[in-house]
N, C-alpha and C positions, 0 to 999 in steps of 0.2 A: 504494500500500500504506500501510494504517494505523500510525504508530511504536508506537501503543498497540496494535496485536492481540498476541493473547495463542495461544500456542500450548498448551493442554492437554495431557497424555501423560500416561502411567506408567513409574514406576520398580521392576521386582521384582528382590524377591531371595528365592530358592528355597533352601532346604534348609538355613539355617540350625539346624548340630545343638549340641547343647549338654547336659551330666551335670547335672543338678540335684536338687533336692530338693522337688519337688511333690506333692502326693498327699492324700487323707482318709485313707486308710489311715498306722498307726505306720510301718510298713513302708519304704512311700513316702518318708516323712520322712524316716526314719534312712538307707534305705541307697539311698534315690535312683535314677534312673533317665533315660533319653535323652528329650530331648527336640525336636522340630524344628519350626523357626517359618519360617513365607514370608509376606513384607509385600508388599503393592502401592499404591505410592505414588503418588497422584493430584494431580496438581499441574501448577500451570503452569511448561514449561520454555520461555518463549520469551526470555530472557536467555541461558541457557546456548546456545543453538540458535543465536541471535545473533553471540555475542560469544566462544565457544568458548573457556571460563573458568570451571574449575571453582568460581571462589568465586561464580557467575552462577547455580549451578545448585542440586542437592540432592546432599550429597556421601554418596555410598553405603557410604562405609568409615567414615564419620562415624554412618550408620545402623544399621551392624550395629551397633560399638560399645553406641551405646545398648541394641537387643533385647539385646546379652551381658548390659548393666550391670544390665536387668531381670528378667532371666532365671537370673543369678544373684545376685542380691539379695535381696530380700525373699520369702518361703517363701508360695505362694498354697495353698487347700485345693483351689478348683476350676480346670481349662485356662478359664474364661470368664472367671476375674477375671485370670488371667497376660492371656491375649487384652485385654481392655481395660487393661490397665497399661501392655503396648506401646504398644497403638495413640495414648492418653493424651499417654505419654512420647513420640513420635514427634512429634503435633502442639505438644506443648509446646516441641521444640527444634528445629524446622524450619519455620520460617514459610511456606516456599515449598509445603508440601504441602495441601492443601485436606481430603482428607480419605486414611485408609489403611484397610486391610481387612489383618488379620493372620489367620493360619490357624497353630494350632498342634496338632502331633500330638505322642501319644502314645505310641510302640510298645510291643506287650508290656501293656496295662493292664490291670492285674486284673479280669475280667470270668469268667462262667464258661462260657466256650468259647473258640473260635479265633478272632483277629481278628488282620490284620495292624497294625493303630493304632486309637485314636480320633483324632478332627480336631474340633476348634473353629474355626467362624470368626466374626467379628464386623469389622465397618466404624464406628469414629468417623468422627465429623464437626469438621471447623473449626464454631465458636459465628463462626457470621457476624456477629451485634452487636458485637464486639470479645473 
């Protein structure tokens, strides 16, 4: 067996929900509304798989953390710029992830009929050149 193989996986997390303030609409803005994000993190865990060490690996309470810190922080107009500011944010502060696919929905969004959510998803990528 190679010391260098690398074992690939994913890491998700489903149903992060969260009250914020997103929207094009006044409305949206002011009186806010539910929001729910699930990331899947792509990444090699062949450290953590190893050596059975969380600081080996990608730490997932460390991951929500950040979707919270973006999710309520700065105010997006559209779910596709929130979706890439996660995914962004994610690769920014987790080296070990290669690339993440974030999905966030909507419930309830003013549309004129019945829907149970909208959904955004988008996939960054690690910048392979550095």
């Amino acid at each position: 067996m190679n010391s260098k193989e690398s074992k690939r996986g994913v890491i998700r997390l489903h149903n992060a929900v969260f009250y914020a303030y997103h929207g094009v609409l006044t409305d949206e803005q002011n009186l806010g509304g539910k929001f729910e994000v699930d990331v899947e993190l792509n990444c090699d865990l062949s450290e953590g798989a190893k050596s059975d060490h969380l600081e080996d690996t990608v730490n997932y309470e460390r991951v929500y953390d950040c979707i919270k810190n973006l999710v309520l922080g700065k105010k997006h107009f559209l779910l596709e710029s929130l979706a890439s500011s996660i995914g962004k944010g994610i690769l920014a502060n987790f080296p070990k992830v290669c690339s993440v696919t974030v999905r966030v929905r909507k419930p309830g969004a003013p549309v004129r009929g019945v829907i149970d959510y909208v959904e955004v998803e988008l996939t960054e990528f690690r910048n392979s050149n550095g």
